[in-house]
C-alpha positions in Angstrom: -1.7 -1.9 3.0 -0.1 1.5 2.8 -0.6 4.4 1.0 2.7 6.7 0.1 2.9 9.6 -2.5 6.4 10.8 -2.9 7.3 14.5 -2.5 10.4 16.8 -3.5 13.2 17.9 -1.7 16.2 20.4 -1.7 15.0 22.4 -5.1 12.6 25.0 -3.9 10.2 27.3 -6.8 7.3 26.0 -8.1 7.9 22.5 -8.6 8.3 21.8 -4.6 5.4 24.2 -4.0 3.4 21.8 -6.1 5.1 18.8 -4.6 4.8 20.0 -1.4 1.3 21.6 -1.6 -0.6 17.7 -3.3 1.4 15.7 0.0 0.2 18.7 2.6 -3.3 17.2 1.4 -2.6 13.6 0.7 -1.4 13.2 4.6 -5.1 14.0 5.8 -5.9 11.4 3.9 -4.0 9.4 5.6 -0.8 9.1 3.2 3.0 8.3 3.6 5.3 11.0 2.5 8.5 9.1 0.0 11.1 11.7 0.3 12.8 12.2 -2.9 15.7 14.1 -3.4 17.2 16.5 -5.5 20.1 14.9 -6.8 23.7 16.2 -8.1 25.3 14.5 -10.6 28.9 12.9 -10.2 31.3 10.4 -11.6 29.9 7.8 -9.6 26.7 8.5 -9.8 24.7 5.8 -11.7 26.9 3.4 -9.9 25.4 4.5 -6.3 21.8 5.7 -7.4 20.4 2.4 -6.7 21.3 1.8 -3.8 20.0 5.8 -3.1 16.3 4.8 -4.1 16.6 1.6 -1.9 16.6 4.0 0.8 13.9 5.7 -0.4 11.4 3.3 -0.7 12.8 1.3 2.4 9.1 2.0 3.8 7.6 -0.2 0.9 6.1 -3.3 0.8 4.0 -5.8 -1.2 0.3 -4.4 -2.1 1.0 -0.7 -0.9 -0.2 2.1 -3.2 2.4 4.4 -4.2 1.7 7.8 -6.2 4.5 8.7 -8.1 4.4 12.8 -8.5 6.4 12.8 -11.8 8.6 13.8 -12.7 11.0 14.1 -9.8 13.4 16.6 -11.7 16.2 14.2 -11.3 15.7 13.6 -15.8 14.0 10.8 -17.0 16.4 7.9 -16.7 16.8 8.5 -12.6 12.7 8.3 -12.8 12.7 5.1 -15.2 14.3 3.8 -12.4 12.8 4.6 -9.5 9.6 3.2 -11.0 10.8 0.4 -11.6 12.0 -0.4 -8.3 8.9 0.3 -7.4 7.1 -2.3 -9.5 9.4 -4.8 -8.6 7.2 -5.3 -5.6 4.2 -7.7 -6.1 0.5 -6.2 -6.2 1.7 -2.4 -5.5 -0.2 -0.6 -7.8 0.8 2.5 -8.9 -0.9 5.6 -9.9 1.8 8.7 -11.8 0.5 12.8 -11.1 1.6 14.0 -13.8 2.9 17.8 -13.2 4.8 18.7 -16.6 6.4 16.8 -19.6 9.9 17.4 -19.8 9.6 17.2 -23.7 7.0 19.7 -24.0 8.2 22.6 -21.2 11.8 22.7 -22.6 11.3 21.1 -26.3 13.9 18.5 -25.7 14.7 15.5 -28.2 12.3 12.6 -29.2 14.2 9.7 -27.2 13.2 12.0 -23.7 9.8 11.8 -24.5 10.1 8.1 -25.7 11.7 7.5 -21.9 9.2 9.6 -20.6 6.5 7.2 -22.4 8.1 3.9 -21.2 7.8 5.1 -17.9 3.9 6.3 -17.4 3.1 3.4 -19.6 3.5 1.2 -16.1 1.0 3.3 -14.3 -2.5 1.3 -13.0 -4.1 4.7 -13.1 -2.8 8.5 -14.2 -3.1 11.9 -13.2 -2.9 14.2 -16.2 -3.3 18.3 -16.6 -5.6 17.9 -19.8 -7.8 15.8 -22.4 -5.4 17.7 -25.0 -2.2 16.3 -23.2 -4.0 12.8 -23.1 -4.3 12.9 -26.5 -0.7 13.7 -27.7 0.7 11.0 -25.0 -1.4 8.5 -27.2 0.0 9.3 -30.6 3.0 9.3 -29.0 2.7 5.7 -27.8 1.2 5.7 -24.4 -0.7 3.3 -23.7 -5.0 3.3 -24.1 -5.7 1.0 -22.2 -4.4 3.2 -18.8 -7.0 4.3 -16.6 -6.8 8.3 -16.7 -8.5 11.4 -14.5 -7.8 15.2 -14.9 -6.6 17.7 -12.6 -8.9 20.8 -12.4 -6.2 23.0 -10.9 -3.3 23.9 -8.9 -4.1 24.8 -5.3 -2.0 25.6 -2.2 -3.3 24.9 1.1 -2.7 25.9 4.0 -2.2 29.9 2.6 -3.5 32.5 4.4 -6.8 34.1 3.1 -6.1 37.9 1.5 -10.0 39.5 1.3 -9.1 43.2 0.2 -8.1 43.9 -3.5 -8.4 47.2 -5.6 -9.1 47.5 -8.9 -5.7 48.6 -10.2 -4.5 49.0 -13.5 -2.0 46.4 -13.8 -1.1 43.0 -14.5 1.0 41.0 -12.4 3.1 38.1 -13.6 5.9 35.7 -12.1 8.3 33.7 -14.3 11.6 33.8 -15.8 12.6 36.9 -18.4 14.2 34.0 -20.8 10.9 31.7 -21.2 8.8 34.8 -22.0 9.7 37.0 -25.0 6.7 39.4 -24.4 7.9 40.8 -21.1 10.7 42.9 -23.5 8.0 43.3 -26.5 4.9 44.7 -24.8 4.1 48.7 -24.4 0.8 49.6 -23.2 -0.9 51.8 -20.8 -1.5 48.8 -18.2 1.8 48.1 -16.6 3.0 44.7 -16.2 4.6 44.1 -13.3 7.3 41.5 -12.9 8.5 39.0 -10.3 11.2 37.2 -10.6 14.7 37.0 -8.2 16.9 37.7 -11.2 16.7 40.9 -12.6 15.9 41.0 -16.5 17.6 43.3 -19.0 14.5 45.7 -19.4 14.9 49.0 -17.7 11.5 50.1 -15.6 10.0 52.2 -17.8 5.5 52.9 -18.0 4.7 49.7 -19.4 7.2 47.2 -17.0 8.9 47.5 -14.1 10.6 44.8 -12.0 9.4 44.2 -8.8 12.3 41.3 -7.4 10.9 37.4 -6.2 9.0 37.1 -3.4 8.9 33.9 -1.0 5.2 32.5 -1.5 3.4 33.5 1.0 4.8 37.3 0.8 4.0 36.7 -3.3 0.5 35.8 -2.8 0.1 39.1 -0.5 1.4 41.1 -3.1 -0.9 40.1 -5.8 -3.8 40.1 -3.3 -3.5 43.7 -3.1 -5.5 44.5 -7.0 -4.9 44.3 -10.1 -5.3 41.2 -12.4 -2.5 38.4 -12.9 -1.4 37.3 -15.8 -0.9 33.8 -17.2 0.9 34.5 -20.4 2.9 32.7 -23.4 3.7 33.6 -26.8 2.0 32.1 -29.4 4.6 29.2 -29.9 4.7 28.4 -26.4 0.9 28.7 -26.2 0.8 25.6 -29.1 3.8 23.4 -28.0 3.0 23.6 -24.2 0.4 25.8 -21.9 -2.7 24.6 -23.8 -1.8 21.3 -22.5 -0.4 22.1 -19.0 -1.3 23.1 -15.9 0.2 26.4 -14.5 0.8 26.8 -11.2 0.3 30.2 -11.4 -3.0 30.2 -12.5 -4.0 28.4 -8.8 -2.0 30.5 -7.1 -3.2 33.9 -8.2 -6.9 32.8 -8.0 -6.0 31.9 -4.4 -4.8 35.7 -3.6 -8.6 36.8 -4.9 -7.7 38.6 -7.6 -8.7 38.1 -11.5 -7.1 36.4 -13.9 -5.6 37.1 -17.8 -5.5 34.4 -19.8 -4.8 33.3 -23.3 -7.4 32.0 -25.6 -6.7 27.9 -26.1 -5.3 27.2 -23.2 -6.5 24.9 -20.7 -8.4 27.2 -18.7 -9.7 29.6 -21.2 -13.1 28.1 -20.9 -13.1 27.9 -16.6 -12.2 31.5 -16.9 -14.8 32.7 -19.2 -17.7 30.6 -17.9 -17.3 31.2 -13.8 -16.7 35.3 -14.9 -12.9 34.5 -13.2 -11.2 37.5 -15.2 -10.5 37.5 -19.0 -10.0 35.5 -21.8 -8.1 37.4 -24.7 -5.9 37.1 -27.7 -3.6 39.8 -27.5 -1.9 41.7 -24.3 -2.8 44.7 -26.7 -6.7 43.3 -25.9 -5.8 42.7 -22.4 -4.5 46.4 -22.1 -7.7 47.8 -22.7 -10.0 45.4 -21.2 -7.9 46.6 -17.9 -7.7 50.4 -19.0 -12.2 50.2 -18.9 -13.3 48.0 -16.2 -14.9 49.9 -13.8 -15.2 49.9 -10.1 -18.3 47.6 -10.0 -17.0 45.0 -12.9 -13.7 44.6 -11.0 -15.8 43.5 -7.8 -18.2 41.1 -9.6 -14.8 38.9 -10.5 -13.5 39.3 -7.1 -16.9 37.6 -6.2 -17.0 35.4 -8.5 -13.6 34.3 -7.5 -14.9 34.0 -3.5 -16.1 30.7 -3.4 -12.6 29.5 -5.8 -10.6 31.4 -3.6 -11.8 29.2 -0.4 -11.6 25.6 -2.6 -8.1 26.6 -3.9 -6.8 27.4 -0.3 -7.8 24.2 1.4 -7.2 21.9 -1.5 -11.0 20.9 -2.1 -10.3 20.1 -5.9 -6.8 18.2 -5.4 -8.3 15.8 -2.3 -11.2 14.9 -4.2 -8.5 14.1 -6.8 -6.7 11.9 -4.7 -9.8 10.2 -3.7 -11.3 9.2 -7.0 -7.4 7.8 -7.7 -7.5 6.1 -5.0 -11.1 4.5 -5.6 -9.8 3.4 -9.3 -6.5 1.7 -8.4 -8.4 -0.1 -5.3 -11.6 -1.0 -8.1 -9.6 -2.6 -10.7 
């Protein structure tokens, strides 16, 4: 019996650093990598994806474990396939890691989600970000009878370890100017500063200012240097999809040491508040002055409270564990 957990290629951003970061830990465990490829699409192209996936799980055989990292960005109807190729094989039991929900992150149409649906409905066991997300997959016709475990939090092993950070008066967040409305709305006296490779319309001015995309690694030693990062939606978004999901960024900037900014009702507003990890707020207009009055000694509490995270989230304590107790369920039932 072999284990494999599949693993994206030829994309790059956060969705192959997640990938990517889940198989660096699986393969300690003794795990086959199941290369998956970004796909174009062309005329031919439903005509030739099967044999494509043949190729891909050419390493498969009856009573293997697979884990299906889903989705694989290829759209739905690529992944409906691939799984069931996969379950075409006697006894391989699968368990689906759930990183996003194509409905939710970009609002698509019902029949996406209903694909999205027919497809985790043939998991033994799934990986989800939340209880909440649980819960709307079940009204929306997945099935209960599906063994489920949560994810805690993104990590990413293997990073180096950044141990000096300053209290400075600014928040510090990565994404794309399109997804996030309040990059062009906020003014305060805490600038936000922005990281992204394409340059948004917003001039620098004492609130924002654009500071270009970094690769990871040179990312993570940026925000290691002080200040707080912020995990941010609107309102809307904050309702339709991050107080279900898992960000990635919320791992990664508690792996650089520094505190975090969060919004009230999503899924780690209560990790955040309880472990003393940075703030829980309402409002950037809160989270401006929060930032504008902690003091020298307050800013170093969080960065020790963060210490011990810091270490976890950097050698992928949380996500192994994970994999293990998956592992234990699809082999127990």
């Amino acid at each position: 019996m072999n284990i494999h957990i599949t693993n994206l290629h030829n994309i790059g951003g956060t969705a192959t650093l997640a990938m990517d970061g889940v198989v660096q830990i699986a393969k300690k465990l003794d795990f086959t990598e199941m290369g998956v490829m970004k796909r174009q699409f062309y005329e031919d192209y439903w005509n030739t994806i099967s044999h494509h996936l043949d190729g891909t799980i050419a390493s498969l055989y009856h009573g293997d474990i697979v884990f299906f990292q889903y989705p694989t960005w290829n759209g739905p109807d690529y992944d409906k396939v691939f799984v069931d190729k996969i379950k075409l094989y006697n006894d391989v039991r699968l368990v689906i890691f759930v990183h996003d929900l194509q409905k939710l992150m970009f609002d698509s149409e019902q029949s996406i989600l209903d694909t999205e649906i027919s497809i985790l409905n043939k998991a033994d066991v799934l990986i989800l970000p939340s209880v909440k997300m649980h819960e709307y997959m079940i009204n929306n016709g997945l099935r209960d009878d599906i063994q489920v475990l949560y994810q805690k939090i993104w990590e990413v092993p293997g990073f180096p370890c950044f141990k000096e950070h300053q209290n400075l008066k600014k928040m510090l967040f990565t994404g794309n100017w399109n997804r996030f409305p309040f990059l062009e709305s906020y003014h305060g006296k805490t600038i936000v500063e922005h990281f992204d490779y394409q340059k948004p319309p917003r001039d620098d001015d004492s609130s924002f200012t654009w500071r270009n995309g970094f690769k990871p690694i040179q990312l993570m030693r940026e925000l290691s240097k002080g200040g707080y990062g912020l995990v941010w939606c609107d309102k809307e978004y904050l309702e339709r999809y991050y107080s279900m999901n898992q960000p990635h960024k919320l791992g990664f900037t508690l792996a650089s040491g520094i505190p975090v900014i969060v919004r009230n009702g999503c899924v780690h507003s209560d990790f955040v508040r309880e472990k003393g990890l940075g703030y829980v707020v309402d409002s950037l207009e809160e989270a401006d002055n929060l930032v504008q009055n902690t003091s020298d000694e307050e800013y170093a509490k969080m960065i020790s409270n963060i210490a011990p995270y810091q270490y976890m989230l950097l050698n992928g304590v949380y996500t192994k564990k994970l994999l293990m107790d998956a592992l234990i369920c699809v082999l127990e039932k």
